[in-house]
C-alpha positions in Angstrom: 0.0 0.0 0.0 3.0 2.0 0.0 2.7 2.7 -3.6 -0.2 4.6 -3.1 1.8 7.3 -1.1 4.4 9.6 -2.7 6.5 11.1 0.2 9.2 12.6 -1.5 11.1 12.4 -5.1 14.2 10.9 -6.1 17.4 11.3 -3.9 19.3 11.9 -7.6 17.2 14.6 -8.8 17.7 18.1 -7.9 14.6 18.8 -7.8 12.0 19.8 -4.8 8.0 20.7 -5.0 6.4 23.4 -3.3 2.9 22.2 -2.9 -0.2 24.4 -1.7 -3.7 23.0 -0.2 -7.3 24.6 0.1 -7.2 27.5 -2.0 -7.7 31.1 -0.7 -11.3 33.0 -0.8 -10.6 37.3 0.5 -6.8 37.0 -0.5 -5.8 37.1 -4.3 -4.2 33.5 -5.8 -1.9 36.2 -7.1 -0.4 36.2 -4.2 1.2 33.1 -4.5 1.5 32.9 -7.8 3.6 35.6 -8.3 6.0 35.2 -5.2 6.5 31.8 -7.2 7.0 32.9 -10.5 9.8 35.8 -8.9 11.9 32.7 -7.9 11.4 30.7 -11.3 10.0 28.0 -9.3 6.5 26.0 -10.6 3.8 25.3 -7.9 1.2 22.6 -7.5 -2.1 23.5 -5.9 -4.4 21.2 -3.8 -7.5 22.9 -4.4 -11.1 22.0 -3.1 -14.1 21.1 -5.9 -16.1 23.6 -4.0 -13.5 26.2 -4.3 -12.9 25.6 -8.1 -16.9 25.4 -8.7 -16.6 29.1 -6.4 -13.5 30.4 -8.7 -13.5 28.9 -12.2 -11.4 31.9 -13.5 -8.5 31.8 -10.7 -8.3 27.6 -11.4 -7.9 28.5 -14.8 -5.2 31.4 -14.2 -3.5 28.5 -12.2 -2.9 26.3 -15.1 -2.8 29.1 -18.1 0.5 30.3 -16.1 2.1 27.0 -16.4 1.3 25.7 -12.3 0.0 22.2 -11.4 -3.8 22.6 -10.0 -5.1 18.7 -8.3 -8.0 17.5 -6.0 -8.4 18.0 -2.3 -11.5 16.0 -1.7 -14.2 18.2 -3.0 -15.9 19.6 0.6 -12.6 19.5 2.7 -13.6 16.4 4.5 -11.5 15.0 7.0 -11.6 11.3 4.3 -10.6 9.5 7.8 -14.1 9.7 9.3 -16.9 9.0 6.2 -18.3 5.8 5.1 -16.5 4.6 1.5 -19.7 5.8 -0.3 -19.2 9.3 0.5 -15.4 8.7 -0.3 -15.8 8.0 -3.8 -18.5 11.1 -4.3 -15.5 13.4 -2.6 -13.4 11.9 -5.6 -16.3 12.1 -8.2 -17.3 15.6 -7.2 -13.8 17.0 -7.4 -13.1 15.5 -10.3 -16.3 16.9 -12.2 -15.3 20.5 -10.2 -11.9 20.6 -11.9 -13.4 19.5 -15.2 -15.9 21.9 -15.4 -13.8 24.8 -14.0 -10.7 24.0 -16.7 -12.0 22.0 -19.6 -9.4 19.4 -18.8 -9.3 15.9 -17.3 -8.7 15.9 -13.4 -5.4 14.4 -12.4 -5.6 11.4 -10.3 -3.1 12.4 -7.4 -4.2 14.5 -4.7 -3.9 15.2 -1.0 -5.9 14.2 1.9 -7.1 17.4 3.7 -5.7 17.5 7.3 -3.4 14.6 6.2 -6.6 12.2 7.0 -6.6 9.0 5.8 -5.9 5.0 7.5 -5.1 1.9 5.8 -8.7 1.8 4.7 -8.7 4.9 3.0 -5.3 4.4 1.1 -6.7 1.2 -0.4 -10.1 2.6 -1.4 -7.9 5.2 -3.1 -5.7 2.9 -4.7 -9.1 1.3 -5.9 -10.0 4.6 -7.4 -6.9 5.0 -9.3 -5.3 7.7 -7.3 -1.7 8.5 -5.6 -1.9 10.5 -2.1 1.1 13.1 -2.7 2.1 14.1 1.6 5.6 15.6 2.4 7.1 18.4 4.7 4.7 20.2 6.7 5.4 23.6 7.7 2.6 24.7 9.8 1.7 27.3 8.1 -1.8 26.5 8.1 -1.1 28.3 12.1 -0.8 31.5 10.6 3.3 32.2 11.4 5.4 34.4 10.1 7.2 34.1 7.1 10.2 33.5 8.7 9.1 30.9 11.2 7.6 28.9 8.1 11.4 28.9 6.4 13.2 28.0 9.5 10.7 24.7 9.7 11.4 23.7 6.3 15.2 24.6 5.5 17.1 22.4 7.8 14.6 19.4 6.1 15.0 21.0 2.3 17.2 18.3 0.2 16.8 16.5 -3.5 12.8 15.6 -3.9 11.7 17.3 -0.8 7.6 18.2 -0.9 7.3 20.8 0.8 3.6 21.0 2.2 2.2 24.9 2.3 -1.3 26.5 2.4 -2.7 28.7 -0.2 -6.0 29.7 2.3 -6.8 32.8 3.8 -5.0 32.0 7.0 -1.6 31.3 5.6 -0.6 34.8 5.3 2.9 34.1 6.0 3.3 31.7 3.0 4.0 33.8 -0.6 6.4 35.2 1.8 8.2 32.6 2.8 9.1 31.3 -0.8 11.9 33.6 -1.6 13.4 32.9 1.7 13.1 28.9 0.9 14.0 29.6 -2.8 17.4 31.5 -1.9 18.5 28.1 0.2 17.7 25.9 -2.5 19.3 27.9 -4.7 22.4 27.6 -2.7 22.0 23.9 -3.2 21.3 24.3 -6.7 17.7 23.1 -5.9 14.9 23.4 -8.7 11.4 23.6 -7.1 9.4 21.5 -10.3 5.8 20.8 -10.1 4.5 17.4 -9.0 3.9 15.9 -12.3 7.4 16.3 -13.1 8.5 15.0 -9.9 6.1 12.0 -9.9 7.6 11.0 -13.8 11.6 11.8 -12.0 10.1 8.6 -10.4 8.8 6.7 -13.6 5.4 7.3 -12.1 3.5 9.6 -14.8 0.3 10.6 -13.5 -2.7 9.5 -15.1 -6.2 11.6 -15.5 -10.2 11.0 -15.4 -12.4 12.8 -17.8 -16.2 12.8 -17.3 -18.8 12.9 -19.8 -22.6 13.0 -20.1 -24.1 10.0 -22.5 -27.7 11.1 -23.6 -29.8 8.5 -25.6 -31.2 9.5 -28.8 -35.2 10.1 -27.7 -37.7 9.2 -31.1 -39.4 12.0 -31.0 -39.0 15.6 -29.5 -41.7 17.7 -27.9 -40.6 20.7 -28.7 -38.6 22.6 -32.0 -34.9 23.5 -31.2 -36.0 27.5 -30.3 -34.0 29.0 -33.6 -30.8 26.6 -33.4 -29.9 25.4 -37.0 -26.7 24.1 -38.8 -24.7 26.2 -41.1 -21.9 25.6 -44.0 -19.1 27.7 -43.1 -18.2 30.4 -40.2 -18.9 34.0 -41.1 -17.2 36.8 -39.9 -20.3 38.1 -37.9 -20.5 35.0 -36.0 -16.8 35.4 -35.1 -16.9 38.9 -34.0 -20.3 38.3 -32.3 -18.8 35.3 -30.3 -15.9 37.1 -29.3 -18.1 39.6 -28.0 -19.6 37.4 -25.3 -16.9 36.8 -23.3 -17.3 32.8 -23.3 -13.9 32.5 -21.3 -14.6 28.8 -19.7 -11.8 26.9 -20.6 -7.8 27.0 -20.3 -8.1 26.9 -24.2 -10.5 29.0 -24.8 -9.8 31.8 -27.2 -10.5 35.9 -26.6 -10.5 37.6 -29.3 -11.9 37.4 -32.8 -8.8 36.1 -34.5 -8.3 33.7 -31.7 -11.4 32.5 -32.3 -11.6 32.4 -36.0 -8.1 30.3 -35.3 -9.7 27.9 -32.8 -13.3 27.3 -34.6 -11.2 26.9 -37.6 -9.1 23.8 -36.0 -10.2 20.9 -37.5 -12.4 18.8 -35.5 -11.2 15.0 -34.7 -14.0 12.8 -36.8 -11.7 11.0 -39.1 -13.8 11.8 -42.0 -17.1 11.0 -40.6 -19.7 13.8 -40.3 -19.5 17.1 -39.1 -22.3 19.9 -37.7 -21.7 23.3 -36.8 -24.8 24.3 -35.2 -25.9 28.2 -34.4 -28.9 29.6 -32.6 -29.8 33.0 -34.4 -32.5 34.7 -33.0 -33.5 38.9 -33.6 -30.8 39.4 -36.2 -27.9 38.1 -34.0 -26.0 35.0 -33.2 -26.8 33.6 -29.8 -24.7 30.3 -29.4 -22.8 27.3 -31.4 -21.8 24.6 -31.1 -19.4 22.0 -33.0 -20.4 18.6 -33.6 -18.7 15.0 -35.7 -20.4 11.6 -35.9 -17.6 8.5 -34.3 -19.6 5.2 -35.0 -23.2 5.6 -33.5 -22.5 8.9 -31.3 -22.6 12.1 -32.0 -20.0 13.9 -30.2 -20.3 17.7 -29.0 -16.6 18.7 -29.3 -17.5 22.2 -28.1 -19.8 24.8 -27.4 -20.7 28.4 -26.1 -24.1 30.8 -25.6 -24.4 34.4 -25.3 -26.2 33.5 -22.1 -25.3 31.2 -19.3 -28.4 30.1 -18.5 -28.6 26.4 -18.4 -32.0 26.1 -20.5 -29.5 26.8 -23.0 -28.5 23.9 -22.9 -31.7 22.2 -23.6 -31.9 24.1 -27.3 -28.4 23.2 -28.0 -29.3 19.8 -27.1 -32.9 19.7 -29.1 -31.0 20.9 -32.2 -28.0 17.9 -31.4 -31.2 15.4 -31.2 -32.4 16.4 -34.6 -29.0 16.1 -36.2 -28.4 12.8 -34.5 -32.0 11.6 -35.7 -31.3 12.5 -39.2 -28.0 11.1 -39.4 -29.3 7.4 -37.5 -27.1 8.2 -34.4 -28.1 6.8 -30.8 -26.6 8.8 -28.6 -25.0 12.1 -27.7 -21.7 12.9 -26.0 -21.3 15.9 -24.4 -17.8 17.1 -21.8 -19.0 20.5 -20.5 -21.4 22.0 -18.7 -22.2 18.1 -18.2 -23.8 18.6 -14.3 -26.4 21.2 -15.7 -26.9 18.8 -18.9 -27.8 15.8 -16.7 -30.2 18.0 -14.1 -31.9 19.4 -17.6 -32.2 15.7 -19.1 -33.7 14.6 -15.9 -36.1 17.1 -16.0 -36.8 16.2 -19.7 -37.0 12.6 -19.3 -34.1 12.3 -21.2 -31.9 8.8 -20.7 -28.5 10.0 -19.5 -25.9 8.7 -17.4 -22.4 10.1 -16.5 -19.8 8.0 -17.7 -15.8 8.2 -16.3 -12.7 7.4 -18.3 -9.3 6.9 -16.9 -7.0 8.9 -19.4 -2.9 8.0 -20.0 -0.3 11.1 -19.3 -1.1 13.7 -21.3 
């Protein structure tokens, strides 16, 4: 059960990990961030589902500026003390948190909130899939100074060190403290990596779980697809008019409208099979779209975006998917965003839908 513990990196690496747990709600990510990126060191951040669902934008900010952001249960539970039922929805919930919040897979290593966990636990999450990533702790979760965090964790900073640190509210002393840890490790020609890289310095590549909603193709629909219809080609007005929303979801996602003219642009991965690019146009003016390719019996909902964020939105996309799906024989319909809203608005539609998981390689 060992293996389902990472403690520390390689002793022949010089490399250690400054890792961050809980994620902060009045103080500014920035914060940390930026006293990391002054040293040239890379962070990883244990983050709660409940804060990512809270803070899409800063989990996003996380990742777009080259930092590692992971699971820390999704309600901050102490794992230790629930039933393995509620263990796994922790895992689920986080993972469909980070999905949602980033547009990418969730890793599957993460860190047990108040280093909670038995025997028990560590097998349930090596049933799950995951590694539990623990290390140094420096007690800044106390609220000390700057300087009393350092003095904990120099005289224990060697090669593969994981140095355990808050990013929270209460851990005001910790962006501090990182150039007064950075200048000793410097010394000892230390390179703080994140912990993907430290994990593969161990031949242990991490591996990822992506989510996705599966809707059954219903016979018939009740109601018309409220203005959504396929088009040829993207227009310039569409462009301009979807850069004008703001749609800003995803790490990938572009800004403006030659960055999106560039991404709608990118050929869609359907092998040849059939493509839909789907628009809602309603008082002279482009409301959403959506891109769409047929692999076997599915049809697959690469990506998508509304002028509003309602999530009956969803339900017209949706209605126009059915009808292209209908048409073209299909059974079912994938879809990777928005998916907790999509399955609420199926169930409310009597739609069959189920989530379905998928354990991804390194990416």
């Amino acid at each position: 059960m060992n293996d389902t513990i990472i403690m520390n990196g390689t002793e022949q690496d010089r490399y250690y990990a400054f890792t961050f747990d809980d994620g902060p709600g009045r103080l500014p990510i920035s914060l940390w961030l930026d006293a990391l990126e002054a040293e040239g060191a890379v962070g990883t951040f244990f983050f709660t589902g409940e804060w990512m669902d809270r803070y899409p934008e800063r989990a996003k900010e996380i990742i777009r500026r080259g930092h590692a952001l992971a699971p820390h249960s999704y309600h901050h539970r102490r794992m230790a003390q629930i039933p393995k039922h509620v263990f796994m929805e922790e895992l689920k919930a986080v993972e469909l948190a980070y999905q949602e919040a980033t547009g990418l897979p969730c890793p599957a290593y993460m860190r047990f909130p108040y280093a909670s966990y038995d025997d028990e636990r560590l097998q349930w999450l090596d049933e799950a899939g995951y590694v539990d990533i623990e290390g140094v702790e420096s007690f800044d979760w106390s609220g000390i100074s700057a300087e009393a965090i350092a003095k904990v964790i120099i005289p224990q900073l060697k090669n593969g060190t994981i140095v355990v640190m808050h990013s929270n509210d209460i851990a005001i002393g910790s962006p501090g403290s990182l150039k007064l840890i950075s200048d000793v490790a410097k010394q000892q020609e230390l390179t703080a990596v994140s912990m993907p890289t430290m994990m593969e310095s161990l031949g242990r590549k991490p591996s990822y779980r992506s989510w996705k909603i599966v809707v059954e193709v219903p016979e018939t629909l009740e109601y018309p697809p409220q203005d959504w219809h396929s088009v040829e080609s993207v227009t310039p007005q569409l462009v301009e008019q979807i850069a004008s929303w703001g749609v800003e979801r995803y790490v990938n996602s572009a800004s403006t409208a030659a960055e999106w003219q560039e991404q709608l642009e990118q050929p869609l991965p359907s092998r040849g099979a059939k493509e839909w690019f789907g628009v809602r146009e309603f008082e002279d003016s482009y409301w959403g779209y959506a891109r769409a390719y047929a692999s076997g019996d599915t049809l697959i909902i690469h990506e998508h975006g509304a002028k509003e964020a309602q999530a009956d939105t969803l339900v017209y996309m949706m209605r126009w998917a059915i009808e292209q799906a209908q048409a073209a024989g299909l059974k079912r319909i994938e879809v990777r965003h928005d998916i907790r809203r999509m399955l609420q608005m199926c169930k409310q539609l009597d739609w069959k839908a189920e989530l379905v998981s998928e354990r991804l390689g390194d990416l």
